[in-house]
N, C-alpha and C positions, 0 to 999 in steps of 0.2 A: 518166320523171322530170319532175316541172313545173317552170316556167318557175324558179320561187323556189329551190327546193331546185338548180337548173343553176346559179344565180348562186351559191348559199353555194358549191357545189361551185369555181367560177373562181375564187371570193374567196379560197378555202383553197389552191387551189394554184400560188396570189400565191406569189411572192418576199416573206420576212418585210418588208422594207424598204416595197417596192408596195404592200404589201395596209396596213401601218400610216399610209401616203401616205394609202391611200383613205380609212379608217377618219375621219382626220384631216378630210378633207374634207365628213364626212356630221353631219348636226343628230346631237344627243344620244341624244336616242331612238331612232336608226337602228342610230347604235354599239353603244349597248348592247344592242341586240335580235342585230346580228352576233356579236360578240364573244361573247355566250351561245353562237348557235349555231356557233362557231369552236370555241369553249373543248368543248364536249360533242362536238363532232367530231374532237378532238385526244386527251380523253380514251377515246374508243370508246365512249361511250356512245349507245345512242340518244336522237336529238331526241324528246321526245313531249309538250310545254309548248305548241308553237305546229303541232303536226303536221308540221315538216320531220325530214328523215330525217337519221340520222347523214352527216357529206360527207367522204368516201373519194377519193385520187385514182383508185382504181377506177374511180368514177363519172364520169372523165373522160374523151375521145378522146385516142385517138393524136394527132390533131393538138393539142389544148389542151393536152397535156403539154409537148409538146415549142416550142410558144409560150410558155407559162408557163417555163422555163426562162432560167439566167441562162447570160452568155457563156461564162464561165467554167465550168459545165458542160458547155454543145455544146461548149468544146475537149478537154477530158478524156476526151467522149466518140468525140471525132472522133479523137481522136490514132492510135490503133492499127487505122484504118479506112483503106481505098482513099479515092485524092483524088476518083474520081467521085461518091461517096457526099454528099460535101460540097457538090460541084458540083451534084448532080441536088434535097439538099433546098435549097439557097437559091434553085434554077428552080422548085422547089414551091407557094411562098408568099412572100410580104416579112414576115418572123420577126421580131418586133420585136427580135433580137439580130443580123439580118442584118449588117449597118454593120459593127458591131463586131467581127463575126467578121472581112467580108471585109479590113477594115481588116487583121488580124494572119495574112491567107493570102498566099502569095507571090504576086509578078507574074503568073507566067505563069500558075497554077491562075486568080486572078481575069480573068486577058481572056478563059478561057473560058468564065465565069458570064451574060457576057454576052451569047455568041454565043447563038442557036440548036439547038435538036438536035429527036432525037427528040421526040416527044408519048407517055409515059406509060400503058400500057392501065390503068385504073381499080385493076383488082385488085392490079399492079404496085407504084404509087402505095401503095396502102392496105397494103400487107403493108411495104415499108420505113419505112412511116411507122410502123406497129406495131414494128418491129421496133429501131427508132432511139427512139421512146418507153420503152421494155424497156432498153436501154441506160442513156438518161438517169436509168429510176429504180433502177437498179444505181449510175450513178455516185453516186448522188444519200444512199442508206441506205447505200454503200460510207463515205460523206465523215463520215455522222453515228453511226456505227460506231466506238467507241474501237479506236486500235490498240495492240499488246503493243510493248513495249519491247528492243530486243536484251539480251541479255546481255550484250555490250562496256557497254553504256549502264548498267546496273543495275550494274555493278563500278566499275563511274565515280561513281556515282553512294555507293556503301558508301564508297570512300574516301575523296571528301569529307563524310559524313558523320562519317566516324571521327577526323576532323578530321589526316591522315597527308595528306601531300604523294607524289608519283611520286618527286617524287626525294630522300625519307627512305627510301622504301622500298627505293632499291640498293644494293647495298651497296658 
């Protein structure tokens, strides 16, 4: 991948808010050259105007995924996880959601963020970061997934349509 097509790729799997921050930031002509290749990235089509490629978070590392995430995903995704898991990705890297998480983990998990421990063998490392990326974009198409409605909901829902009250209907 070159250097330009790595950047649309980071640029795309911005936080909608970040990436409209940056956009903000950049001369006319910059935006509108991204935003092209945003929007034909979004739609799945290929780039083929300026020769960048379509940008997929495919196209992105375990680590980038899971930096590009908001807090409120690493909680969702942390929740039904071991507290070491927590503890070993914030010894990992400083996560630009690090703060924020540790802020909302209890006392005692956080005094142990900052001891010491083991060191990591490489492949160790690379495989939970894979595997904690895999998560976050489960939570992530989980969130932007419409969910069905119960049936309590949908009977609640007919009878105030029908303009009838719960308690017309006892008799």
């Amino acid at each position: 991948m070159t250097t330009t097509n790595s950047l649309f790729a980071r640029i795309a799997a911005l936080h909608p808010s970040d990436r409209q921050w940056l956009l903000a930031q950049t001369s006319a002509e910059t935006r509108a050259r991204l935003m092209g290749v945003l929007e034909t990235a979004q739609s799945g089509v290929p780039e083929n105007g300026n020769g960048a490629a379509a940008v997929d978070r495919g196209a992105l590392s375990a680590r980038d995924i899971i930096a590009s995430a908001t807090p409120e995903q690493v909680m969702r995704a942390l929740q039904a996880q071991p507290a070491w898991l927590t503890t070993t990705l914030l010894k990992m890297d400083k996560w630009p959601w690090s703060a924020a998480l540790l802020k909302r983990m209890p006392l005692i998990q956080r005094a142990t963020v900052g001891q010491p421990g083991p060191a990591l063998k490489p492949a160790l490392a690379a495989a939970i970061l894979k595997s904690f990326a895999r998560s976050l974009a489960l939570i992530e198409s989980s969130a932007s997934a419409p969910t069905q409605r119960l049936p309590a909901f949908e009977t609640l829902l007919q009878r105030l349509r029908g303009g009838s009250s719960v308690q017309e209907r006892r008799p």
